[in-house]
N, C-alpha and C positions, 0 to 999 in steps of 0.2 A: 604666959600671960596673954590674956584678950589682946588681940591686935599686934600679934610679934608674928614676921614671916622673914622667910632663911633670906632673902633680900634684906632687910632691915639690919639681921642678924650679921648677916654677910658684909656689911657698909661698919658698921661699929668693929669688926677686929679690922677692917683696914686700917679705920680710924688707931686704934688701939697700936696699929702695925708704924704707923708713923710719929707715935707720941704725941697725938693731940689728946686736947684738954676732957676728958672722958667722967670726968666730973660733969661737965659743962653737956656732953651726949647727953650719961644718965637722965641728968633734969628737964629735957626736952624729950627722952622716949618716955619719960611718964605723962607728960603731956601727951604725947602722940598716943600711946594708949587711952587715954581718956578722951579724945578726940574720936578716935575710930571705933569705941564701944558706944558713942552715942550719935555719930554722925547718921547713921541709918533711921534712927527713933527721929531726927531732927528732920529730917530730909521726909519723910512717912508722914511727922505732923505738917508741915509746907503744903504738900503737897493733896493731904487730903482737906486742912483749911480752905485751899485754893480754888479745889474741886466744891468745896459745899457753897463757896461766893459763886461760883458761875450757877450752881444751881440757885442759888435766892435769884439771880440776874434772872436765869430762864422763866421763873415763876413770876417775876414781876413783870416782865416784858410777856408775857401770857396774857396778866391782869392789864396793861396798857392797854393792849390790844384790844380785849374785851368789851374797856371803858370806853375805847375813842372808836370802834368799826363798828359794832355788834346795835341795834337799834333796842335791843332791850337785855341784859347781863343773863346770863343762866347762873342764876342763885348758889345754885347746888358744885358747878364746879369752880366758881368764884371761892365757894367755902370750903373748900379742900386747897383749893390753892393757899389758900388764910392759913389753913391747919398746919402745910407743910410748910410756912414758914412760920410760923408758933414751933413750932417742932424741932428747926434747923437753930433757932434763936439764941445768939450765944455760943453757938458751937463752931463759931469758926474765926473765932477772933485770932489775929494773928498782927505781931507786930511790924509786918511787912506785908500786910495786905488791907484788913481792916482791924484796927489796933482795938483794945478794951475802952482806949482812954477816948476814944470818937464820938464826944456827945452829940456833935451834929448827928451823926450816921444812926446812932441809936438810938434816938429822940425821932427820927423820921421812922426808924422801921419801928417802935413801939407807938408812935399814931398810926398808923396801917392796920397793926392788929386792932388797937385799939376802936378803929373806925368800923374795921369789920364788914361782912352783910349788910349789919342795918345802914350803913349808908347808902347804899342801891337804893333806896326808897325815895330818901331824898335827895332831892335835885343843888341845894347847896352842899350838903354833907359827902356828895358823888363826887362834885367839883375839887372841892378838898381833896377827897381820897383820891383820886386821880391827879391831882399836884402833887402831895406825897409822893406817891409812885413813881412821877417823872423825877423829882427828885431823889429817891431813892436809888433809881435807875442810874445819873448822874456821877452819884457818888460811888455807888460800882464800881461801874465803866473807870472813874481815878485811881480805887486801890487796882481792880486787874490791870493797869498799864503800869503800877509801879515797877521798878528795876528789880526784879529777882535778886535775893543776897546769894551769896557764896555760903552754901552749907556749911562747906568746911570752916569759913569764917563764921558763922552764925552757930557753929554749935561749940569752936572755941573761945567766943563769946560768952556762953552760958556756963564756962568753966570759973569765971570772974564775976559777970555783969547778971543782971535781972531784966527783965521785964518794964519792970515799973522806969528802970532809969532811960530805957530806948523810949517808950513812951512821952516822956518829956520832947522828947526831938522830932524836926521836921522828916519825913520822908528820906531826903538826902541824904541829913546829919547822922542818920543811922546807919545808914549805910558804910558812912564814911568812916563812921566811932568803930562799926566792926570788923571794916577791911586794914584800920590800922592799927588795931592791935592784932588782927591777926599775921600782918608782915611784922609789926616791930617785936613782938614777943615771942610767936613762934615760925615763921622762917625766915627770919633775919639771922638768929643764933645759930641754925640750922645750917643754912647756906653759907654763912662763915668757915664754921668748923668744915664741911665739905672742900670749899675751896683751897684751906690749909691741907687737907688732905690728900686733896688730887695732886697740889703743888709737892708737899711733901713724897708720896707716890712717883712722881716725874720725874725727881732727883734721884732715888733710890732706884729706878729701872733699871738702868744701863747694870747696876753691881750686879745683880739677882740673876740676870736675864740670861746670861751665858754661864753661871755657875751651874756646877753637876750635884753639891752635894744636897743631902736630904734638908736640908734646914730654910736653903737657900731658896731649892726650889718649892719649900710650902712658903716661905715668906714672898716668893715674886705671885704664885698662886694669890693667895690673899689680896696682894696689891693690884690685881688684874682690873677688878674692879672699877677703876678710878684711871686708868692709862686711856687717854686720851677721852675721856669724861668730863663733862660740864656738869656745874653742882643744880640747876636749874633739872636736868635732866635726871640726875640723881636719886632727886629729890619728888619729882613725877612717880617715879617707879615705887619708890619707899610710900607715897600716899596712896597708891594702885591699892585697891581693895585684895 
């Protein structure tokens, strides 16, 4: 299955090897599969949302420039600039950057376009579109200094939650909504079972360790794993791509 590696595999017969609850593995490696068939698609959309806000950023602190240095605008690359943000528009909404549900944000960049060229002409209408701009700019500059989520919790997230509900929430609150269900549902379970494991594995050593016969030593083999192992640690390796 998507997302199974001989580490993984290798940690479940220990588990299995010391009678932990493997019921309770299963329902968390289906998780874990599901998590690492979309953590990459998740991590791919962040990152190129991310990339198209610094480009509107770059383009509008272009057009700043233009409006507040330049003693008369050059029309022609002012409207390219216009274009490639008509063009970008919408395409990079993200709800850890700049969210869909942002009517400030989008309200400002749809009078921008809206303003367009024809406002170089006029001397109010410039004014404006040049206030836009700063504020446009502004509000930037606030999604790219948000706190980066935790992919892996952000795409465990989308295993349960939507969009529309992060929306609702402040900057923080999302953050906070995604980094705790991703400890309390998926490695809090995880890191238990581990911990029984290891414990388990540590009492059963000493039997294994000095036995010759073949049974013994594929069951002390299996337990290797887990002898002097931290579940934190474990569990790094099990999420290693």
């Amino acid at each position: 299955m998507f997302g199974r590696n001989d580490f993984v595999e290798n940690v479940k017969s220990a588990l299995a090897a010391v009678d932990c609850d493997m019921g309770a593995f299963r329902s968390w490696q289906k998780m874990y599969d599901k998590l690492k068939k979309k953590k990459s698609e998740q991590e791919d959309r962040y990152r190129r949302c991310r990339e198209q806000t610094k480009r509107v950023q770059e383009d509008a602190q272009l057009m700043e420039h233009m409006l507040t240095t330049a003693q008369s605008v050059d029309g022609k690359e002012f409207g390219r600039l216009l274009k490639d943000l008509r063009q970008m528009q919408n395409s990079f909404d993200h709800e850890f950057l700049v969210s869909k549900e942002d009517q400030e944000f989008h309200s400002t960049y749809d009078t921008i376009l809206r303003l367009g060229t024809k406002a170089l002409n006029a001397p109010d209408q410039k004014l404006l579109l040049q206030s836009e701009i700063e504020n446009l700019l502004a509000l930037l500059k606030e999604n790219l200094e948000k706190e980066e989520p935790e992919i892996a919790a952000l795409t465990f997230y989308y295993q349960f939650g939507s969009d529309q509900e992060l929306a609702q929430l402040p900057p923080a609150e999302k953050l906070s909504k995604i980094t705790y269900l991703y400890e309390c549902e998926f490695r809090r379970p995880i890191l238990q079972l581990l911990e029984s494991g290891i414990s388990g594995a540590g009492e059963q050593k000493h039997t294994y360790e000095t036995a010759t016969d073949r049974g013994s030593r594929k069951k002390y083999e299996t337990l290797q794993i887990f002898f002097g192992a931290h579940p934190e640690h474990i569990l790094e390796q099990m999420m290693e791509e």
